[in-house]
C-alpha positions in Angstrom: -0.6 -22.6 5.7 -1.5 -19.4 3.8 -5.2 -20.0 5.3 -4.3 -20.3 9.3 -4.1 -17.2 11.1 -1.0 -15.7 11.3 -0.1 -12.8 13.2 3.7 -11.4 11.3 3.9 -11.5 7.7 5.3 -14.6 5.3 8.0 -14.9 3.9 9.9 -13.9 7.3 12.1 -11.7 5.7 8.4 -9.2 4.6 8.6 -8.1 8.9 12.3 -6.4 7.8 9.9 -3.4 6.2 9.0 -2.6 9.3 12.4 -1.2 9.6 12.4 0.9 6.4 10.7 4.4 8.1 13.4 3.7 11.5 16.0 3.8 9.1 15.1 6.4 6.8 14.0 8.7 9.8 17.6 7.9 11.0 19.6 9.0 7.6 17.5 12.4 8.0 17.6 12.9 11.7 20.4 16.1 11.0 19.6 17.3 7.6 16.2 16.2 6.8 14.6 16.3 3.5 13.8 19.1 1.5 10.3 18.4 0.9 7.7 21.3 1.4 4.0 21.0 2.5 2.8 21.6 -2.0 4.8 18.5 -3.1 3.6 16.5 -0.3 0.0 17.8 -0.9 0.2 17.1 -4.4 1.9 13.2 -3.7 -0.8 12.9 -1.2 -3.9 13.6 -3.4 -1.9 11.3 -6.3 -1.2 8.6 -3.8 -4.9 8.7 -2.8 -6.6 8.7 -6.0 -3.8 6.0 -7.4 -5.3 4.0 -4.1 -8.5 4.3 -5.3 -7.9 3.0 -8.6 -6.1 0.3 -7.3 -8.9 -0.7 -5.2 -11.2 -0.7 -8.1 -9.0 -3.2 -10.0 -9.2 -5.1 -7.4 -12.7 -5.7 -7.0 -13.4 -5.9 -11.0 -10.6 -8.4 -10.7 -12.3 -10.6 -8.1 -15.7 -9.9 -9.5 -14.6 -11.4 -13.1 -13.2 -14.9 -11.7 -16.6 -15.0 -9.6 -14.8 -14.5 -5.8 -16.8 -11.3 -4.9 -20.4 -12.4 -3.8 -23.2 -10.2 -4.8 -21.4 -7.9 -7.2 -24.1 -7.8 -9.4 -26.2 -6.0 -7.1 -25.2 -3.1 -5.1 -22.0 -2.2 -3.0 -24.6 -2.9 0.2 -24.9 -6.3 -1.6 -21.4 -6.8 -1.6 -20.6 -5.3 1.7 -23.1 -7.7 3.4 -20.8 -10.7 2.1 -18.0 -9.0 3.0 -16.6 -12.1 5.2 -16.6 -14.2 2.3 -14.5 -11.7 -0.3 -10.8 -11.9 -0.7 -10.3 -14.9 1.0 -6.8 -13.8 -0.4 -4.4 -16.1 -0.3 -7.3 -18.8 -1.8 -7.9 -15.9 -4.5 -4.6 -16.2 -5.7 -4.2 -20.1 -6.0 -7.8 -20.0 -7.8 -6.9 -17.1 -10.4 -6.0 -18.6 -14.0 -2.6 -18.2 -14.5 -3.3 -15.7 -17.5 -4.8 -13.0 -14.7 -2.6 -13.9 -12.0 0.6 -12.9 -14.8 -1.3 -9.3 -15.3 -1.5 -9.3 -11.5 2.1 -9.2 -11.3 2.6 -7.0 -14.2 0.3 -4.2 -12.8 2.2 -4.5 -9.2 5.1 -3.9 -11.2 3.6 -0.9 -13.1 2.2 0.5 -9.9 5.9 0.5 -8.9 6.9 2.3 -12.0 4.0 5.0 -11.2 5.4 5.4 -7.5 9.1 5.8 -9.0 7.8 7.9 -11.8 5.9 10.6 -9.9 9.3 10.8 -6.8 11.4 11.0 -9.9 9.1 14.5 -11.3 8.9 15.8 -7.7 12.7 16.9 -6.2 16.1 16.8 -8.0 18.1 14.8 -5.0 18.4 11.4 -4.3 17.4 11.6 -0.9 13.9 13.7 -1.5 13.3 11.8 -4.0 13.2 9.0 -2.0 11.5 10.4 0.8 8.7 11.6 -1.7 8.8 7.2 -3.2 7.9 6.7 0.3 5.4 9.1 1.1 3.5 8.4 -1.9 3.7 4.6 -1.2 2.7 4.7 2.1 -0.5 6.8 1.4 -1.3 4.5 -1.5 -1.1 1.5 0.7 -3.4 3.1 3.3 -6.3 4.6 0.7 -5.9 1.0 -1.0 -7.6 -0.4 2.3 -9.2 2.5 3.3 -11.2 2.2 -0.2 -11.8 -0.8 0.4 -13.2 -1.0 3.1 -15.4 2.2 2.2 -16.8 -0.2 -0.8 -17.1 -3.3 -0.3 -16.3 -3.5 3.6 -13.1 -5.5 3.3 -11.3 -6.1 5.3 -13.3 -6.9 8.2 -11.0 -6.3 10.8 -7.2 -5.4 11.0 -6.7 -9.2 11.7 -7.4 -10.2 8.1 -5.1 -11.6 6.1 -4.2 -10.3 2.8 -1.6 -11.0 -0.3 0.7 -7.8 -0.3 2.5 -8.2 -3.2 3.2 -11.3 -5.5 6.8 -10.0 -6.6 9.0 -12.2 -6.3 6.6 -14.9 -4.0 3.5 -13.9 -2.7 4.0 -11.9 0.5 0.9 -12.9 3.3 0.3 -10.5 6.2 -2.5 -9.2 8.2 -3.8 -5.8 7.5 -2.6 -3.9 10.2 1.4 -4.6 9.3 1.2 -2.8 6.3 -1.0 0.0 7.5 1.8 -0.1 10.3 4.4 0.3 8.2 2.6 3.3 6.2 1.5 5.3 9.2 5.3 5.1 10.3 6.1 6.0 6.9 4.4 9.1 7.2 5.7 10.1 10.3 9.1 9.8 9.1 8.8 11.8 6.4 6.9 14.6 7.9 9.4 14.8 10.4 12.4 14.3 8.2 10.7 17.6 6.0 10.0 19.6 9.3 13.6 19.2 9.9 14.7 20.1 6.6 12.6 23.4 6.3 13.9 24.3 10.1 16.8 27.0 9.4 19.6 26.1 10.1 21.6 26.8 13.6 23.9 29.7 14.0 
């Protein structure tokens, strides 16, 4: 099942984040969120490099249990079997269970990162939520975009891919979550344009 092309995202209930930046847009529609262009900046470059990273795992991950042809040339090497890597929802039923358990940890500790760094960035709730997405979303979007940059994965926005494994694996093709980001974004650059706009008389 995991294997067939599939064009929302499994479990059903995964499609429901599309609705996270519509709602979050809406709660700061009239007040916005106090978040100016430094702290976005600075989640932005965090995000980015933390996508980076994250990539990297990735590929020393797949490259250790012998699913990343030609990794022990060059990243051309690699690139040029790029329609064979992350067959991703096979790369998960053939990881030992010992690495698939640290694969859930570090999604977990990626998480904690992503809290950590909206916790250090605004004193309320709601900008420190605005700043968990922002951060998340660019992550999520440098993740593939890093990707892609090294090893030429994924091959189209069609692919499928494993987004997360907490609490079941959760299957989509590469565009929904790069969807979901890019709206992401959106809604919190608006929501901070709206909350740096002074005030009506």
């Amino acid at each position: 099942m995991a294997s067939q092309f599939t064009l929302l995202a499994q479990p059903g209930w995964v499609n429901l984040l599309i609705l996270i930046p519509v709602l979050a847009y809406a709660r700061w529609h009239r007040r916005g969120v106090a978040l100016d262009w430094r702290r976005l900046l600075m989640g932005a470059l965090f995000a980015a490099g933390f996508g980076f990273v994250e990539a990297a795992v990735v590929i020393y991950l797949r490259a250790a249990v012998g699913l990343l042809p030609g990794y022990q040339g060059t990243l051309a090497d690699v690139a040029r079997h790029s329609s064979e890597i992350y067959q991703q929802a096979r790369a998960v039923g053939e990881l030992p269970r010992s690495l698939l358990i640290v694969e859930v940890l570090r999604e977990a500790a990626t998480l904690v990162m992503l809290v950590t760094i909206a916790l250090l960035s605004a004193a309320r709730a709601r900008e420190r939520w605005a700043m968990f997405l922002w951060s998340f979303a660019i992550w999520d979007a440098t993740y593939y975009l890093w990707l892609w940059a090294t090893v030429r994965w994924p091959a189209s926005l069609l692919t499928p891919d494993v987004l997360f494994l907490i609490p079941v694996p959760w299957i989509a093709p590469v565009w929904f979550p790069l969807l979901v980001s890019l709206l992401t974004m959106v809604s919190v650059i608006l929501g901070s344009v709206r909350g740096t706009a002074p005030e009506p008389a």
